[in-house]
Each structure stands twice: as structure tokens, then as C-alpha cells.
SERO-4910 file (N, C-alpha, C, O; in steps of 0.05 Angstrom, whole numbers):
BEGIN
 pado doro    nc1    nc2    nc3   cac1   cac2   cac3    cc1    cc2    cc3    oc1    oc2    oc3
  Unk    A   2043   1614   2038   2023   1635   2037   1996   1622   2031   1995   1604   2014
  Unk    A   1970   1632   2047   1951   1618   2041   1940   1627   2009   1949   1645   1994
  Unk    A   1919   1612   2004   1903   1612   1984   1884   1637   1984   1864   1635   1998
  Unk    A   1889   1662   1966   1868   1677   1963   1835   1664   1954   1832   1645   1939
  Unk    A   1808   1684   1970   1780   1675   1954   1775   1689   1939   1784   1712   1938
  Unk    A   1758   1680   1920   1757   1699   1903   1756   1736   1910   1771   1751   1898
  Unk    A   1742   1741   1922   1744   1767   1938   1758   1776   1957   1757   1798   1968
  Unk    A   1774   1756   1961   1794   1769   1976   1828   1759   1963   1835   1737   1956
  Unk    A   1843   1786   1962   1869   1783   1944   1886   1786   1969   1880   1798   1990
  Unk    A   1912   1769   1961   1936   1770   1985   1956   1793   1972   1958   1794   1948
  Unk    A   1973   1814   1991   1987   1834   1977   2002   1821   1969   2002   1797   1975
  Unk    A   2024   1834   1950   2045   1818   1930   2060   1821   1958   2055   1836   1977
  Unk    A   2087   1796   1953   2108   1803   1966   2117   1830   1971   2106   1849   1961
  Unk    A   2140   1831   1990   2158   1862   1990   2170   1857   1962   2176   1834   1955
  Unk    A   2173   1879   1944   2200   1876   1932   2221   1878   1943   2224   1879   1967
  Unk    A   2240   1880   1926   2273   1881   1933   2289   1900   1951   2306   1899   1968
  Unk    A   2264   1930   1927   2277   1948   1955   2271   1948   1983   2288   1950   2001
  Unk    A   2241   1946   1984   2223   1942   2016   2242   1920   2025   2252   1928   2045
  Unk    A   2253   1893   2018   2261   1875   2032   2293   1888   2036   2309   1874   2049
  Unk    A   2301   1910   2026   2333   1915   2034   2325   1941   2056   2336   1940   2078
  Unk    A   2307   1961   2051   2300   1977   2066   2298   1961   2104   2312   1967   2124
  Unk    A   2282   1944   2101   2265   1933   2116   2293   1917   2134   2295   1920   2158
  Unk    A   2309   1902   2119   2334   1888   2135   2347   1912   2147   2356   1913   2170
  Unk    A   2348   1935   2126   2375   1959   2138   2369   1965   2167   2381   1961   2188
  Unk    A   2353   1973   2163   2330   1985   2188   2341   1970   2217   2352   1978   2238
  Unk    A   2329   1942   2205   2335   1927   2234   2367   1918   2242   2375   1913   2265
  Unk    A   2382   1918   2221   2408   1912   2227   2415   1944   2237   2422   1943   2261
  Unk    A   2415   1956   2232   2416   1986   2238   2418   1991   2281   2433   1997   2301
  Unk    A   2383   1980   2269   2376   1985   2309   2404   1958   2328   2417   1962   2348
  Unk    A   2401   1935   2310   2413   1923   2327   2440   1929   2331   2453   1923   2352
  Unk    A   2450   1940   2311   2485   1952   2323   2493   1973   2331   2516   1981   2334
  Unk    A   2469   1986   2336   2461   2016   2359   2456   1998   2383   2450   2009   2405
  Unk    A   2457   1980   2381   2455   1970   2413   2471   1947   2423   2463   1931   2439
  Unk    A   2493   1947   2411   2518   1931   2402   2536   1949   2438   2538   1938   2460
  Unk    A   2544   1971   2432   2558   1980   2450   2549   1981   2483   2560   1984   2505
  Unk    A   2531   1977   2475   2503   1979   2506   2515   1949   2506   2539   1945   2511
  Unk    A   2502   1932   2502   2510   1908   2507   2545   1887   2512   2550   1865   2522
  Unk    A   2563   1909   2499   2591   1908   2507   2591   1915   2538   2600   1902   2558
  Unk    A   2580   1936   2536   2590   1963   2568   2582   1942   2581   2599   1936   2598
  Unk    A   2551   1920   2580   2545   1905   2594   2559   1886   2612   2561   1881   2636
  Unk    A   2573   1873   2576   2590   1848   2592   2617   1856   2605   2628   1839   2619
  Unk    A   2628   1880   2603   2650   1891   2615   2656   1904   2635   2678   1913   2641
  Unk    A   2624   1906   2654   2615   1926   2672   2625   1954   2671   2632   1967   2691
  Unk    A   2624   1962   2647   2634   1991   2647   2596   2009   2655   2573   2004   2647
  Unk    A   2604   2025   2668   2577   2045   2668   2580   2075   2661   2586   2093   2677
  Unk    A   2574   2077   2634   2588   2108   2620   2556   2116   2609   2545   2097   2598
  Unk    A   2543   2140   2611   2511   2159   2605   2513   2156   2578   2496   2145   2564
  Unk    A   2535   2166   2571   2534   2168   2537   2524   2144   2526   2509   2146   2507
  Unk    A   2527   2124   2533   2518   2100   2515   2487   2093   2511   2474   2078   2496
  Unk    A   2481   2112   2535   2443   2108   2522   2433   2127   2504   2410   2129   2498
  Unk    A   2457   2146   2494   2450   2154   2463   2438   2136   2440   2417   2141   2428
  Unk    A   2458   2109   2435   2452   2099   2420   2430   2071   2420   2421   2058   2401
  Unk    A   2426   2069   2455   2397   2057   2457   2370   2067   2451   2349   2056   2445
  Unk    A   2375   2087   2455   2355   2114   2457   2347   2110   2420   2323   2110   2412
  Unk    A   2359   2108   2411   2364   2111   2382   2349   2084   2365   2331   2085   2348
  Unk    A   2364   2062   2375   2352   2029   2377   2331   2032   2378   2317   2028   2359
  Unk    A   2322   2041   2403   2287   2035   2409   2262   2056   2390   2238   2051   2391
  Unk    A   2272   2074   2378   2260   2083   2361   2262   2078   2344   2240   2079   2332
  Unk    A   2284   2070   2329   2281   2040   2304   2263   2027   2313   2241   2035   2305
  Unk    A   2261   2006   2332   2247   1987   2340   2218   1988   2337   2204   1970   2328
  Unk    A   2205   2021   2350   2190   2021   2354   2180   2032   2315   2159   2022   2306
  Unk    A   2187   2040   2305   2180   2060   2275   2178   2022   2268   2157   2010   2267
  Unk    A   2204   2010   2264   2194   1992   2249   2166   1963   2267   2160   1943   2254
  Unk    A   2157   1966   2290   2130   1957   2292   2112   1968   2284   2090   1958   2278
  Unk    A   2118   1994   2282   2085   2010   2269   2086   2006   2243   2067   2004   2229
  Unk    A   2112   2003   2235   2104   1995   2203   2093   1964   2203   2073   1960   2190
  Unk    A   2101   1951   2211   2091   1928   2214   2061   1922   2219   2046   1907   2207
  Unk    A   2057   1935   2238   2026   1944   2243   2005   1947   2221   1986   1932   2218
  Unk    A   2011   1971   2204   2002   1978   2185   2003   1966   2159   1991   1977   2140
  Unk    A   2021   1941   2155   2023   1932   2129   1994   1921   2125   1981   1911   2143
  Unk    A   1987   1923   2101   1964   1897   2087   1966   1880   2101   1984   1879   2118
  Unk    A   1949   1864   2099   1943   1833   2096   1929   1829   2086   1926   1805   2086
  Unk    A   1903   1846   2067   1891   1833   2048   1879   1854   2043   1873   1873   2058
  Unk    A   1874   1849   2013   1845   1864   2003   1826   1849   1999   1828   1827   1988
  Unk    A   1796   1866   2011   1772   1841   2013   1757   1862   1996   1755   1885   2002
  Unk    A   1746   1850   1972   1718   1860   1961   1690   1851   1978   1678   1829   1976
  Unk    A   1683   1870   1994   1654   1863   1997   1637   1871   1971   1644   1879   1949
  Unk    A   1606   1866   1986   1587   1879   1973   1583   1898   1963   1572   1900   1941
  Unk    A   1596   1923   1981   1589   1950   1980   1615   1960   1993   1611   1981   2007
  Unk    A   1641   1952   1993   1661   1976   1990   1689   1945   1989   1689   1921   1991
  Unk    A   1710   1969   1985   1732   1951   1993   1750   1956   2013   1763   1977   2014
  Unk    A   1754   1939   2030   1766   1942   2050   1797   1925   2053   1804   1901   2051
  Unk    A   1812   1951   2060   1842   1944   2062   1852   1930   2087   1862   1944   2104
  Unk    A   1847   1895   2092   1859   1894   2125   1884   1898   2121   1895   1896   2099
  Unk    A   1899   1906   2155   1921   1912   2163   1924   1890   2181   1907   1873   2187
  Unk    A   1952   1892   2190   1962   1873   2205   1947   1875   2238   1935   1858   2251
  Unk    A   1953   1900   2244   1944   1905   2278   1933   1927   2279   1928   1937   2301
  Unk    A   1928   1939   2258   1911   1960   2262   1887   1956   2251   1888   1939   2234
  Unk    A   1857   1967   2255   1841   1972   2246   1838   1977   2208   1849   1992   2192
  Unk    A   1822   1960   2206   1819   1948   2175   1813   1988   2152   1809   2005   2169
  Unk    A   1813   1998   2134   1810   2018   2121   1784   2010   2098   1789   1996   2078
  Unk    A   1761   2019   2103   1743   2012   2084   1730   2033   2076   1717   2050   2088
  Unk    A   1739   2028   2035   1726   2047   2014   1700   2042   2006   1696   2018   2000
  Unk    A   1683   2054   2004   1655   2051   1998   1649   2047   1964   1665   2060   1950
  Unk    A   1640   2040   1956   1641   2034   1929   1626   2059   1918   1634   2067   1896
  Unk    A   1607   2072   1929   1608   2101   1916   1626   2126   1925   1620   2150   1928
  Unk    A   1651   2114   1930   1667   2136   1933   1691   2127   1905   1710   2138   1893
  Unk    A   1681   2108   1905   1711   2103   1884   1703   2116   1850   1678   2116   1846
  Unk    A   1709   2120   1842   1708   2134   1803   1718   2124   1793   1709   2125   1770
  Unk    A   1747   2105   1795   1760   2091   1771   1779   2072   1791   1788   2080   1812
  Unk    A   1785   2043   1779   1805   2039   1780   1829   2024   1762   1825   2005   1747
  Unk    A   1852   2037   1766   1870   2024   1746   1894   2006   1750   1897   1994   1771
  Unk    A   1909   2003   1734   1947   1988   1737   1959   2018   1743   1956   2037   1727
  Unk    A   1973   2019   1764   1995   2039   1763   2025   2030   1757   2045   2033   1771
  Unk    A   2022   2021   1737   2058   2013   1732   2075   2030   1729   2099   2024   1731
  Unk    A   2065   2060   1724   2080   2078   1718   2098   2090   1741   2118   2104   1738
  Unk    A   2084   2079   1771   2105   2084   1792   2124   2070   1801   2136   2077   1822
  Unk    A   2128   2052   1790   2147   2032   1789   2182   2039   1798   2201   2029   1809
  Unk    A   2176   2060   1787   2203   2078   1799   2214   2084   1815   2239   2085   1816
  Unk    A   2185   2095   1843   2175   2107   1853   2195   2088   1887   2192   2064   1889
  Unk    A   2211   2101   1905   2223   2118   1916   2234   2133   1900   2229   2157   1901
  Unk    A   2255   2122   1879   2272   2135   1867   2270   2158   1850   2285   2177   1855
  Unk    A   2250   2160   1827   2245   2180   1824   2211   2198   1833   2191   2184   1839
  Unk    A   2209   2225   1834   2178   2231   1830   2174   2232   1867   2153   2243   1870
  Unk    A   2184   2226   1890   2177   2221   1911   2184   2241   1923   2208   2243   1930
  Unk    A   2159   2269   1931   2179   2291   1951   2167   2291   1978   2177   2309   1992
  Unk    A   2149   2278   1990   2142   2262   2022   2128   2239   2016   2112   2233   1999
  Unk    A   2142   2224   2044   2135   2192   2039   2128   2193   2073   2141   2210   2084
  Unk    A   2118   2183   2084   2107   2174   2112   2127   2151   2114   2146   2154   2129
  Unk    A   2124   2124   2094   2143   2101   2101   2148   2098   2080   2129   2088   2068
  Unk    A   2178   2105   2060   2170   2086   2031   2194   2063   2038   2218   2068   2035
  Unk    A   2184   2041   2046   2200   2018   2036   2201   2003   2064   2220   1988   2060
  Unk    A   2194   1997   2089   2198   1990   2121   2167   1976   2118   2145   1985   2124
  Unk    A   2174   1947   2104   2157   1931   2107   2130   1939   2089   2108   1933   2097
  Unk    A   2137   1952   2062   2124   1958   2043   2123   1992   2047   2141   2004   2060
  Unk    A   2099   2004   2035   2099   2043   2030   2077   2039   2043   2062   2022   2034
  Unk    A   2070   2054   2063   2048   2059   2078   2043   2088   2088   2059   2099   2102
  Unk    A   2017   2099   2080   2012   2124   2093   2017   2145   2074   2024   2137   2052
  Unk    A   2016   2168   2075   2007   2186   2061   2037   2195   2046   2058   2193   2058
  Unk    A   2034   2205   2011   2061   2207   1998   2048   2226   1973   2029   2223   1957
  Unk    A   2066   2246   1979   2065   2264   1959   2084   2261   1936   2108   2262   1941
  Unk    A   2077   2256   1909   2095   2244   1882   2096   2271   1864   2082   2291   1867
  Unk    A   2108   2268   1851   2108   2295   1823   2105   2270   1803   2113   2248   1808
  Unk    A   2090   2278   1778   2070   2296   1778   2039   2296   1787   2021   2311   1779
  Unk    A   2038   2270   1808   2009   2261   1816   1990   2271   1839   1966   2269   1842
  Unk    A   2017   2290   1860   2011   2299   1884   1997   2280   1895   1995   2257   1887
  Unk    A   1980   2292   1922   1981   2274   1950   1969   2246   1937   1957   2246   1916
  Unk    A   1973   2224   1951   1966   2197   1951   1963   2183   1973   1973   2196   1992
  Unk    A   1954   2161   1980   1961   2148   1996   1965   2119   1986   1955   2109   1966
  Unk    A   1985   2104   2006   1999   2081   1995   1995   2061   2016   2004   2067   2039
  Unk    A   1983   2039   2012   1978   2017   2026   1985   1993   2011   1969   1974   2009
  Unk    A   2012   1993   2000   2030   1972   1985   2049   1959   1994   2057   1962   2017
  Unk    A   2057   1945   1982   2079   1925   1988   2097   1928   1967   2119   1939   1971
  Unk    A   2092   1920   1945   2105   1917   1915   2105   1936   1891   2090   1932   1872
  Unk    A   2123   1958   1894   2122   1977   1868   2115   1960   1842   2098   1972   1829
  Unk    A   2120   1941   1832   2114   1939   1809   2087   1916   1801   2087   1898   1785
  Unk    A   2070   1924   1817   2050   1910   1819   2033   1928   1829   2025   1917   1850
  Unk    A   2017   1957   1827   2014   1975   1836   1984   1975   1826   1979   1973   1802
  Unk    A   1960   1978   1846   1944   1981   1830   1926   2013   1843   1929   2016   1868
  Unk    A   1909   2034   1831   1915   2065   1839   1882   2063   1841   1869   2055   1822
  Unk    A   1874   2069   1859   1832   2069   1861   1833   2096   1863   1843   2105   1884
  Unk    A   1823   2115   1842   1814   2144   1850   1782   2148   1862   1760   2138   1858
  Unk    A   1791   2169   1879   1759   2180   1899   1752   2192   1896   1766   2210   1887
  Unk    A   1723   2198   1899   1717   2230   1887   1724   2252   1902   1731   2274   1894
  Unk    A   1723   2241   1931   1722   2263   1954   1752   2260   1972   1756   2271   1993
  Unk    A   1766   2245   1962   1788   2245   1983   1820   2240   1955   1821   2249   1932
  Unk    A   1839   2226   1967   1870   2221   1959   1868   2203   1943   1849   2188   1947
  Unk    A   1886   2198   1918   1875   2173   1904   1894   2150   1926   1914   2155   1940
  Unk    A   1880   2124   1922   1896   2098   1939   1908   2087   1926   1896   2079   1906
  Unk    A   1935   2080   1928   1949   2057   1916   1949   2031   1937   1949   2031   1961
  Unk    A   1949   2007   1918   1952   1983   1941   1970   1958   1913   1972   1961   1889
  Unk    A   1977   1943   1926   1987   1930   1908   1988   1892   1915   2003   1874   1923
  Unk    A   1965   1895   1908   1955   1861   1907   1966   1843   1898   1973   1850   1876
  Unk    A   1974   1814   1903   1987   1798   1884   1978   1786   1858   1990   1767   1848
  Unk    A   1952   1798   1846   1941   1788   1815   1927   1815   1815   1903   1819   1822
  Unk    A   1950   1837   1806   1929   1867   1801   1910   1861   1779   1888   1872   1783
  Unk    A   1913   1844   1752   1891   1850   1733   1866   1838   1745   1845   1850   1743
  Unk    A   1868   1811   1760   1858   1802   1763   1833   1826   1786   1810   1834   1782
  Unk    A   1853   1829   1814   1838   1849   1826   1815   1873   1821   1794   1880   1832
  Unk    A   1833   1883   1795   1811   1903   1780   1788   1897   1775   1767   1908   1783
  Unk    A   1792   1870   1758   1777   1852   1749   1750   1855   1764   1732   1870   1759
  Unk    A   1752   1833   1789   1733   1830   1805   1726   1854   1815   1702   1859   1814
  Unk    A   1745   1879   1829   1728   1902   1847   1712   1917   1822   1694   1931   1832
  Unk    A   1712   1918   1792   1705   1931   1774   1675   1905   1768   1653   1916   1767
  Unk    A   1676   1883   1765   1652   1867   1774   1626   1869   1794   1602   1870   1792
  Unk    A   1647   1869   1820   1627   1882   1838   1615   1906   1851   1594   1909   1863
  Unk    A   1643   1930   1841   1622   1957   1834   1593   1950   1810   1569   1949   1817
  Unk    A   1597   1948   1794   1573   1948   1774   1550   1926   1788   1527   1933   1783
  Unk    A   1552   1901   1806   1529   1894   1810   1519   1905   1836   1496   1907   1842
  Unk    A   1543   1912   1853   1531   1946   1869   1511   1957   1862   1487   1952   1867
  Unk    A   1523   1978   1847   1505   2004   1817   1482   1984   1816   1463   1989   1830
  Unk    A   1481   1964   1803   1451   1952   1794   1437   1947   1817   1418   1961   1823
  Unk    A   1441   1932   1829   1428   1932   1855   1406   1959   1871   1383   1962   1878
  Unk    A   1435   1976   1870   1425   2000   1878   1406   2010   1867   1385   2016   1879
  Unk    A   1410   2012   1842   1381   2023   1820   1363   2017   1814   1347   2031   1801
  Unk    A   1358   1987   1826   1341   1970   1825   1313   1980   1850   1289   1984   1848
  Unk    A   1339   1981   1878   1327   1984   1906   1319   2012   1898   1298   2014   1910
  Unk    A   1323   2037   1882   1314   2055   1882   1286   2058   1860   1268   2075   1863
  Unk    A   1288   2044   1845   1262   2040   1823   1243   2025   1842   1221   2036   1842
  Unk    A   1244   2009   1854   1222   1996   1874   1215   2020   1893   1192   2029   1895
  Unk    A   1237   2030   1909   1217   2057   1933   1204   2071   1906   1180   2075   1909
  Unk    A   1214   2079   1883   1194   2098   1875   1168   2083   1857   1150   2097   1848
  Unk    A   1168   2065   1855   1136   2056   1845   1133   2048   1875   1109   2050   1877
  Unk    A   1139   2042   1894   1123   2034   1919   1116   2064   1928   1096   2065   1942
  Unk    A   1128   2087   1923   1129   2114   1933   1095   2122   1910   1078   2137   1920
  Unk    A   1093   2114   1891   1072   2131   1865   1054   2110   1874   1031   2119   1874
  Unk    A   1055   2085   1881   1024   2076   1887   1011   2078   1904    988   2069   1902
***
């Protein structure tokens, strides 16, 4: 694994469950397509058997889009943070949208208990939108339940993501919000004495 910069954090590993989820899945598709490939070598030609190709290839395809969508990094810029993805288009929070951020260890639980819709929980980490009791809607751009870290918004879902040094992460995005903020206040005290003279 490469070396994170300081502003930019690598996600934690899968945990245990994402890495059993994530094998089931694909062992799954591949022995849905076990009998297709018998009929093959036996030249049998029977319709029914592209039931369970049919079946394969939508494994196949669910688990590339999860793949798609996993992390690959959280980058602190200047002025927001941005979640890259593997093959999809990067997700970037503006630093005046965020209001707090914290450790969510308390979801640690989380397929198991508290989870009543999940988009993906566990197929190459939790990705996409998940409704929990008692936190309601969220969204999850994680890898590792127990490494969880929760950015609330003012105007939208709170985000979970789960970086491989969460204190540390806080750390820095809670650093460079505030020299954001100063900055900003700064650039706005100059237009207004350049605005009064």
C-alpha cells in the first residue's frame, strides 16, 4: 500500500465482514456458472441453464459497480474534501457545508444491528445511501466499520468514510477547515475596507 500525504488518507482495509461478504459474492457467481460450463464440456444444449448465467452475470456486474465506487482516498484540499473513487467520478464536500466532524465507533455493529436499508453493506466495503436506527438516512463511503469516521452537513445526509488514521484524519480536515474560515474572513475584511474607501 502506498504511503499516504499528509492530506491525503488511504481507506482502512476491508474488514472481516466486507472481506467474507465480498469472497461470498464472487464464489456465489462462479458456481452459478459451474453448470453452464459442465453442459459445455458435455455438449448437452438444455434453455434452463441460462437461468443460472443470467444470475452470474448480475453478480458480476453488482460486484464491478461496487468496485467502481469503493474509495481510494480521502484528499483534504484547500476548500473542501474530496472522496476519490476507484472508476467513478471523485465526491467533493465543500468545507462550508460541513458543521462537525467526528469518530463514529458507535457503528461498529453496524450491518448487524441498527441497519433497515443499505444500497451495499459489505461488497468491497458500504457504499451509497443507508438508512440506520437511531441515526436515519446516511451515506457511506467506507471500507472498515471499526474505523468510522461521520462529517455532518448542514444541507444534505451526514457522510461516513472510514480512513486508515481516523484521529489523525479529523485532525488535519478540522486544521484545514479553520485556516479555510480564516482565510475567508480575512478575504472578506479586505473587500470591505477596499469597499468603505
Amino acid at each position: 500500500m502506498t504511503q499516504s500525504q499528509p492530506n491525503r488518507f488511504m481507506p482502512a482495509p476491508l474488514d472481516e465482514y466486507a472481506v467474507k461478504i465480498t469472497y461470498g459474492l464472487a464464489y456465489l457467481g462462479g458456481l452459478l456458472v459451474l453448470p453452464q460450463f459442465f453442459a459445455y464440456l458435455a455438449n448437452i444444449r438444455w434453455n434452463g441453464l441460462q437461468i443460472p448465467l443470467g444470475l452470474a452475470a448480475a453478480l458480476a456486474l453488482f460486484l464491478l459497480l461496487s468496485y467502481a465506487f469503493q474509495p481510494r482516498a480521502y484528499r483534504i484540499d484547500a476548500n473542501a474534501l474530496v472522496i476519490e473513487r476507484r472508476w467513478v467520478p471523485a465526491m467533493i464536500i465543500p468545507f462550508d457545508q460541513i458543521s462537525g466532524v467526528s469518530l463514529a465507533s458507535g457503528l461498529a455493529d453496524m450491518p448487524r444491528f441498527g441497519l433497515r436499508f443499505a444500497f451495499n453493506p459489505g461488497v468491497f466495503g458500504y457504499q451509497g445511501p443507508f438508512r440506520l436506527d437511531p441515526y436515519g438516512q446516511v451515506a457511506l463511503f467506507a471500507t472498515n466499520r471499526h474505523r468510522l469516521v461521520a462529517i455532518a452537513r448542514y444541507d444534505a445526509s451526514v457522510v461516513i468514510i472510514s480512513p486508515d488514521r481516523p484521529r489523525d484524519f479529523i485532525a488535519a480536515l478540522n486544521e484545514q477547515r479553520l485556516v479555510a474560515a480564516t482565510r475567508q474572513m480575512e478575504e472578506r475584511d479586505v473587500l470591505e475596507v477596499q469597499n468603505a474607501v
